[in-house]
DRENVEXDO-885944 format. One record per residue: residue in three letters; x negated, y negated, z negated of N, C-alpha, C in turn. Coordinates in pm, whole numbers, padded with zeros to 5 digits, always signed. Atoms other than C-alpha are relative to their C-alpha. Layout:
! residues N
ALAXYZXYZXYZ
...
//
This chain:
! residues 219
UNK+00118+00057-00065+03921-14157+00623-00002+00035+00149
UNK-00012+00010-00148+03864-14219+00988-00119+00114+00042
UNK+00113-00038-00074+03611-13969+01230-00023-00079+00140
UNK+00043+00059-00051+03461-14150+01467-00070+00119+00101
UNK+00029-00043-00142+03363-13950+01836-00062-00083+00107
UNK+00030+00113-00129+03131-14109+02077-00056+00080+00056
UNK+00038-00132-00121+03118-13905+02376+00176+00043+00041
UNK-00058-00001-00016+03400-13875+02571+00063+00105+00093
UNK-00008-00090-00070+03340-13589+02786+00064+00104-00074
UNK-00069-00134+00090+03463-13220+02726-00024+00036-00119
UNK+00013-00037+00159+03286-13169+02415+00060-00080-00049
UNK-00102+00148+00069+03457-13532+02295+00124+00034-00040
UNK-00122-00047+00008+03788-13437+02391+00021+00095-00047
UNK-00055-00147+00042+03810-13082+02297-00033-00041-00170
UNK-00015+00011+00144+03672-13167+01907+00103-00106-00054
UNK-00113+00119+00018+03938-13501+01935+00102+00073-00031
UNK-00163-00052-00040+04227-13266+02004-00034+00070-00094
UNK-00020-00097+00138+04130-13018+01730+00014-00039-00130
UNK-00037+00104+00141+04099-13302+01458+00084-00039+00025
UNK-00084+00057-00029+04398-13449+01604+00113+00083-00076
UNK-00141-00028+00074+04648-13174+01557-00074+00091-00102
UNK+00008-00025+00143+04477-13111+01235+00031-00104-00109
UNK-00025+00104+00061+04565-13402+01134-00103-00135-00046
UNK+00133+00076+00106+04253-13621+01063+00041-00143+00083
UNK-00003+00181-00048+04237-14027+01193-00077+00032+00006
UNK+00120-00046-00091+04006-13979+01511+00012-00176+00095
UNK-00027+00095-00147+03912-14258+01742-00139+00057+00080
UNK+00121-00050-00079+03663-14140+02038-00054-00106+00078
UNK+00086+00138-00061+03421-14433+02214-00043+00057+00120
UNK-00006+00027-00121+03383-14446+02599+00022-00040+00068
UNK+00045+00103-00096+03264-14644+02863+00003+00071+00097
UNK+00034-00022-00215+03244-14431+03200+00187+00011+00011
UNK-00107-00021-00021+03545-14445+03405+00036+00150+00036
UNK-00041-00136-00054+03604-14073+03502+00037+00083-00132
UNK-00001-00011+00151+03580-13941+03091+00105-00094-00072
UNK-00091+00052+00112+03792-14213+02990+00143-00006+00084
UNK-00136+00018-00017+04081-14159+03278+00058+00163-00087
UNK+00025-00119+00098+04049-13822+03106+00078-00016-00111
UNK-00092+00020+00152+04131-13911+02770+00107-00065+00022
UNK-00114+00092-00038+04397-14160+02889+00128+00157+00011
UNK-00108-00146-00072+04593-13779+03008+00026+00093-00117
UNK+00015-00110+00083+04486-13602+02721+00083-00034-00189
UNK-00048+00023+00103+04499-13798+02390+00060-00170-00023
UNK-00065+00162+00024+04703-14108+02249-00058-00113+00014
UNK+00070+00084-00019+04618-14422+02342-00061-00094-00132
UNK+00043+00051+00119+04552-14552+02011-00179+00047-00046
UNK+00126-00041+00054+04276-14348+01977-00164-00004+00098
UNK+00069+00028-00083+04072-14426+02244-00039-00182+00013
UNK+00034+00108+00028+03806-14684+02215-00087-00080+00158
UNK+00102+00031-00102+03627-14860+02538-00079-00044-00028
UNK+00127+00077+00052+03262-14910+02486-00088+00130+00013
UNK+00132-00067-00004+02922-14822+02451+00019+00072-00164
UNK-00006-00057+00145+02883-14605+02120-00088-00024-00102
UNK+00102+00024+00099+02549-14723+02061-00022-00160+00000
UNK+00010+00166-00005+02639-15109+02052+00095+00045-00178
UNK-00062+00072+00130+02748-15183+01660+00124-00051-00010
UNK-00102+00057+00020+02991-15391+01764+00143+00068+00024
UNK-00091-00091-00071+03205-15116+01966+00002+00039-00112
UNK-00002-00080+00135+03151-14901+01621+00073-00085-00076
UNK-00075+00063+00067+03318-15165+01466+00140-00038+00046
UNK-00154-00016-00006+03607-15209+01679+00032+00119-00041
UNK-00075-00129+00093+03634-14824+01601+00033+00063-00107
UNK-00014-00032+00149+03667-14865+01243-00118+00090-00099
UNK+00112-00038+00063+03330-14714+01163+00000-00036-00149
UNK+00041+00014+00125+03323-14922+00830+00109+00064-00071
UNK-00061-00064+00080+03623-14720+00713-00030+00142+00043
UNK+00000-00104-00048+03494-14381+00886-00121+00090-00129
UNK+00042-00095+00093+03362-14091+00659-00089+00113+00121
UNK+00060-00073-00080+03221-13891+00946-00025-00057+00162
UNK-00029+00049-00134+03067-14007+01301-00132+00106+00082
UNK+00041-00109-00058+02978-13719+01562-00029-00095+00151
UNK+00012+00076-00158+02772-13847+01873-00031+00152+00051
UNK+00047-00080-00106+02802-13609+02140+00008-00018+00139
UNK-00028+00004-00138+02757-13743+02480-00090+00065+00069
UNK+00082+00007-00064+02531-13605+02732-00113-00042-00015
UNK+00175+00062+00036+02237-13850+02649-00075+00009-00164
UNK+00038-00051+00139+02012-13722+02362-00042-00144-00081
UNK+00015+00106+00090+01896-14092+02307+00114-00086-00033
UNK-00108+00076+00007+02247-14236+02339+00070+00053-00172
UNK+00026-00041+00118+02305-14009+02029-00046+00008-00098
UNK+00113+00048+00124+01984-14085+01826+00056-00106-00070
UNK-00027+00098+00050+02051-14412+01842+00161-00051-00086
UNK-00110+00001+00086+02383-14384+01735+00012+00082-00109
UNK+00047-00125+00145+02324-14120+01427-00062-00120-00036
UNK+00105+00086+00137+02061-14386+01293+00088-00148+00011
UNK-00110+00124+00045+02319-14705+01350+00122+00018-00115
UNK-00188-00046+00060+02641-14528+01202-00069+00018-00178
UNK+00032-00012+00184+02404-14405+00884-00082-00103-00064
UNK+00111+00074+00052+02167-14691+00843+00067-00136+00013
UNK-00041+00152-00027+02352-15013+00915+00120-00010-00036
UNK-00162+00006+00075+02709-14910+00800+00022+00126-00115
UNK-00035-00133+00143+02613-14563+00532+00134+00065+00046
UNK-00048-00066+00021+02819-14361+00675-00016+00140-00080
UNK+00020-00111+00076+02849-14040+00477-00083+00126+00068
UNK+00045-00100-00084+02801-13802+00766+00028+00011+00137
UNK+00050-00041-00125+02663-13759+01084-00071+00092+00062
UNK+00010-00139-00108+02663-13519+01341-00095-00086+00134
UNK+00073+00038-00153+02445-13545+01665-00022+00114+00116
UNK+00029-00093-00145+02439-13329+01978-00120+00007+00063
UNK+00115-00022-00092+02121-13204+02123+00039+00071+00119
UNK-00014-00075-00131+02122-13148+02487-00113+00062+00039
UNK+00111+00019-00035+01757-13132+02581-00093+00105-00123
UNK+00071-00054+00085+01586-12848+02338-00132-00094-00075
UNK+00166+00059+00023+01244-13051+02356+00037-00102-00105
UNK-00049+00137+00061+01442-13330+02169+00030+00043-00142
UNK-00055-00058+00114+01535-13135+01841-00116-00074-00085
UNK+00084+00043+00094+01234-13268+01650+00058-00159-00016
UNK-00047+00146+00029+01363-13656+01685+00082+00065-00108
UNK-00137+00002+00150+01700-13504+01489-00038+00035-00122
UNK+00027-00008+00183+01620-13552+01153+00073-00078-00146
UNK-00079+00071+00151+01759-13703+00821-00098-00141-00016
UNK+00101+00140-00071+01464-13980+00898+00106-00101+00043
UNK-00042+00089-00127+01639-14082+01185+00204-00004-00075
UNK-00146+00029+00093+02003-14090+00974+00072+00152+00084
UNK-00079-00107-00053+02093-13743+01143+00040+00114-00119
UNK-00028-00123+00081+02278-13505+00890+00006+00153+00043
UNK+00015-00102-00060+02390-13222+01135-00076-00009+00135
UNK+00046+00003-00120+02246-13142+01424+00035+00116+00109
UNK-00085-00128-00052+02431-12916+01705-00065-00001+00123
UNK+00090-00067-00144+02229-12737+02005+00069+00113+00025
UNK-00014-00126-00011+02351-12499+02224-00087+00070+00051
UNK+00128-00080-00018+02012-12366+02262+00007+00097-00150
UNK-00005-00051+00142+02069-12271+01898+00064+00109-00029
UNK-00122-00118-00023+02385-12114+01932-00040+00114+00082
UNK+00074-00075-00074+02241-11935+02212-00059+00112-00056
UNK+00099-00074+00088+01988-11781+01973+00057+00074-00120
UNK-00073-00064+00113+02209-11712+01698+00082+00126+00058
UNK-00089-00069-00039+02432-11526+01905-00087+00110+00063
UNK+00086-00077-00026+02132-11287+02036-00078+00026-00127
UNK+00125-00041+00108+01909-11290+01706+00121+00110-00056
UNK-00036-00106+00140+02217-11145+01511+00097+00087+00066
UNK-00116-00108-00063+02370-10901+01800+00103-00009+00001
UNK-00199-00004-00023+02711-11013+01848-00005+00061+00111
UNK-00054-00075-00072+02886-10785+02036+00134-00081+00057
UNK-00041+00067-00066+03052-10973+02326+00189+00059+00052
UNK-00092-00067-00012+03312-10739+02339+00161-00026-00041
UNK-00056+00053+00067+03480-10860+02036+00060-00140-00010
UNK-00048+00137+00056+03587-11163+01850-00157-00063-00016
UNK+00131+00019+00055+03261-11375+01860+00034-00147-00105
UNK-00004+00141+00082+03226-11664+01579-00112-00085+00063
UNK+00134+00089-00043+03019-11957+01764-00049-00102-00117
UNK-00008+00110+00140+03082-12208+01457+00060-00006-00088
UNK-00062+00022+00105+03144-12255+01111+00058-00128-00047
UNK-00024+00193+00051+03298-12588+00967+00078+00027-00118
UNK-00025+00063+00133+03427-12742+00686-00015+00088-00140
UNK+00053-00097+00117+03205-12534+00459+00043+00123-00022
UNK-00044-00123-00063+03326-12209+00615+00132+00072-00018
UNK-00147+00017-00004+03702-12279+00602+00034+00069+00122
UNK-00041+00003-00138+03747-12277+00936-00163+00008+00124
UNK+00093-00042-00096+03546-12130+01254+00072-00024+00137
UNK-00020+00064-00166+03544-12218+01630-00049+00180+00054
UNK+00035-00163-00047+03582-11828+01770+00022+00014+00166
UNK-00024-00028-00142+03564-11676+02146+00026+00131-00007
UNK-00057-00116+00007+03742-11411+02225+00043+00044+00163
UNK-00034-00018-00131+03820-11237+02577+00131+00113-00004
UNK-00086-00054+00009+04127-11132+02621+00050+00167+00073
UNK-00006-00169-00075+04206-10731+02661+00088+00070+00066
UNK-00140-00117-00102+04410-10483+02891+00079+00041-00121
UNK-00151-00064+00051+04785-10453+02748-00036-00046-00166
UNK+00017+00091+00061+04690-10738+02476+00132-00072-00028
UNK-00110+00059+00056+04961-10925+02259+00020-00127+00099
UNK-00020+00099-00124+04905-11223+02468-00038+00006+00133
UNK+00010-00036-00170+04854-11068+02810+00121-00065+00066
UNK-00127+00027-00095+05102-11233+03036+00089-00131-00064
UNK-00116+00095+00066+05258-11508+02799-00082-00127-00008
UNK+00046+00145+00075+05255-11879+02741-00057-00014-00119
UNK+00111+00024+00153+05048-11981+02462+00159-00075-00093
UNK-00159+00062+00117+05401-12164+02331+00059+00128-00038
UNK-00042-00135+00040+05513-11783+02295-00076+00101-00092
UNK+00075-00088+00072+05246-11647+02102-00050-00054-00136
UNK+00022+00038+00121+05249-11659+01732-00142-00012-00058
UNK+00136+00036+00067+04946-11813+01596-00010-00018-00134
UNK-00015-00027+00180+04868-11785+01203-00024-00192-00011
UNK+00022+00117+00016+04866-12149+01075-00105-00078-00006
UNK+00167+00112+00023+04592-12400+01116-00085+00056+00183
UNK+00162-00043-00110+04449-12216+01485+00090-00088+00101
UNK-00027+00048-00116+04464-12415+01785-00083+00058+00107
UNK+00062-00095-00096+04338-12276+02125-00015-00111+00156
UNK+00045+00127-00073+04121-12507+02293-00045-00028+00124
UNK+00045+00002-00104+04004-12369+02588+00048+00178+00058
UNK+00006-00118+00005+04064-12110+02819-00087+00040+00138
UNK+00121-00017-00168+03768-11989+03096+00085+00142+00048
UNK-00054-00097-00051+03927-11800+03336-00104-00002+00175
UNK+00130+00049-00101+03614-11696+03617-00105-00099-00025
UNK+00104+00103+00004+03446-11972+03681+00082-00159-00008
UNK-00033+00103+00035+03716-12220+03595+00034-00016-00130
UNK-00030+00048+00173+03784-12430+03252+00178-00048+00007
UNK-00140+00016+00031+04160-12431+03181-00014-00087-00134
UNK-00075+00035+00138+04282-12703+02908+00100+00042-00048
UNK-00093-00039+00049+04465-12547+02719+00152-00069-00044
UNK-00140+00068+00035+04874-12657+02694+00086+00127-00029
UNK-00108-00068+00056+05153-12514+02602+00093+00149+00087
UNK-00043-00096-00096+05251-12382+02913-00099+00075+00074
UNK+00102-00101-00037+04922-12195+02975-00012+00141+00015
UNK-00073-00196+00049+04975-11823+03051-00150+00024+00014
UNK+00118-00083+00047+04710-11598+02898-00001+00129+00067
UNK+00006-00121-00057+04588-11335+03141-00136+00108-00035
UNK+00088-00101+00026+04378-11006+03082-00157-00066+00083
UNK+00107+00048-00046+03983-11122+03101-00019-00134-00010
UNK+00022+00126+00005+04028-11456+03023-00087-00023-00138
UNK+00154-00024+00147+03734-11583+02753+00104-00121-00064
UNK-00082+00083+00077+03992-11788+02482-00118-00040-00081
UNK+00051+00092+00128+03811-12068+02253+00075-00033-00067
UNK-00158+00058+00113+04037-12140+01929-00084+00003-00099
UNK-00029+00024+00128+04019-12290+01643+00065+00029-00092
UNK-00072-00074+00098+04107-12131+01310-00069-00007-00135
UNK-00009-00024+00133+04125-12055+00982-00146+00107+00002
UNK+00065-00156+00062+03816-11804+00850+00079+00108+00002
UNK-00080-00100+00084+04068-11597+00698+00090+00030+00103
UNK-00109-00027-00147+04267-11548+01026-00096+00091+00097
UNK+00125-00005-00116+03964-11442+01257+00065+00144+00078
UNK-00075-00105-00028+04105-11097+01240+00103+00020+00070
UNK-00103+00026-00061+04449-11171+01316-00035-00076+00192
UNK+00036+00027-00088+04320-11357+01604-00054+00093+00138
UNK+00097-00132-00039+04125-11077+01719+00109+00103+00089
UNK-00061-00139-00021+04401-10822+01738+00102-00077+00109
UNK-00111+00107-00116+04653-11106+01943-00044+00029+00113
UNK+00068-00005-00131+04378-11103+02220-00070+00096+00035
UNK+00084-00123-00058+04229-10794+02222+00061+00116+00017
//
């Protein structure tokens, strides 16, 4: 079954590329030109759809009626509504995701409005202060596929397994990809030939059951 992405910005791309080399059938929907020369650099052209996300018909060039999951996350909280209540109410998809940008807006996302999940990082925010993570560590920001797999941050430590090396040099347990890497105040995409230096804040994708392993690589 197909996932369906409308939103083409960094959150777009970065969850594209993690379903990608996980293997899933992704197509992502976007209309601005700056986001979509973007994807043009990043992921295959196949998978990239031009359009509005909340026009029907675009959803239908993107195979929506064969898609099992469709995640709106662009920037606009109504560009998202409206697409959550098209994708589940006019074609049943199974499941939909929606991005809140705007806190004040969380009450629209509802199962009403055809919204299944609903993802805020006002939320995250809160989670990550209500239950004391220690920043120090390995933090878990997200769980997925029924707590298979987690979206972890990790900052990398003095005289660390991957201090100094390409990310193509550093053995990763199967299933993690490493999606981002903030170094200061800039956002590194992560490639192959990315060298991992002491203090850098790593985002990766992984296994649950790895988190550890992960942990001890970068810290």
């Amino acid at each position: 079954m197909r996932t369906i992405i409308v939103g083409g910005g960094q959150v777009g791309s970065y969850v594209a590329r993690i379903l990608i080399d996980a293997g899933r059938d992704v197509r992502v929907v976007e209309y601005r030109e700056k986001p979509l020369a973007g994807l043009k650099n990043e992921l295959p052209p196949e998978v990239i759809v031009n359009g509005d996300g909340a026009d029907p018909k675009v959803l239908e060039q993107a195979g929506i009626n064969d898609a099992d999951v469709v995640a709106a996350v662009t920037g606009a909280d109504e560009i998202n509504l409206v697409t959550a209540t098209i994708a589940k109410f006019e074609f049943g998809v199974d499941k939909v995701i929606a991005r809140i940008n705007n806190p004040k807006n969380t009450w629209l996302f509802t199962e009403e409005m055809g919204v299944d999940v609903r993802v805020s990082q006002a939320y995250l925010i809160a989670n990550v202060i209500t239950d004391q993570i220690d920043f120090r560590n390995l933090t878990t920001l997200m769980r997925l596929n029924r707590g298979n797999n987690a979206i972890v941050q990790v900052t990398v430590g003095d005289g660390a397994q991957a201090d100094g090396k390409p990310l193509r040099e550093i053995k990763f347990p199967e299933g993690t990809v490493v999606i981002n890497v903030r170094r200061g105040e800039a956002n590194l995409v992560a490639g192959a030939d990315t060298v991992i230096t002491k203090g850098d804040s790593v985002l990766v994708y992984t296994r649950t059951v790895n988190e550890e392993e992960i942990n001890t690589i970068f810290r």
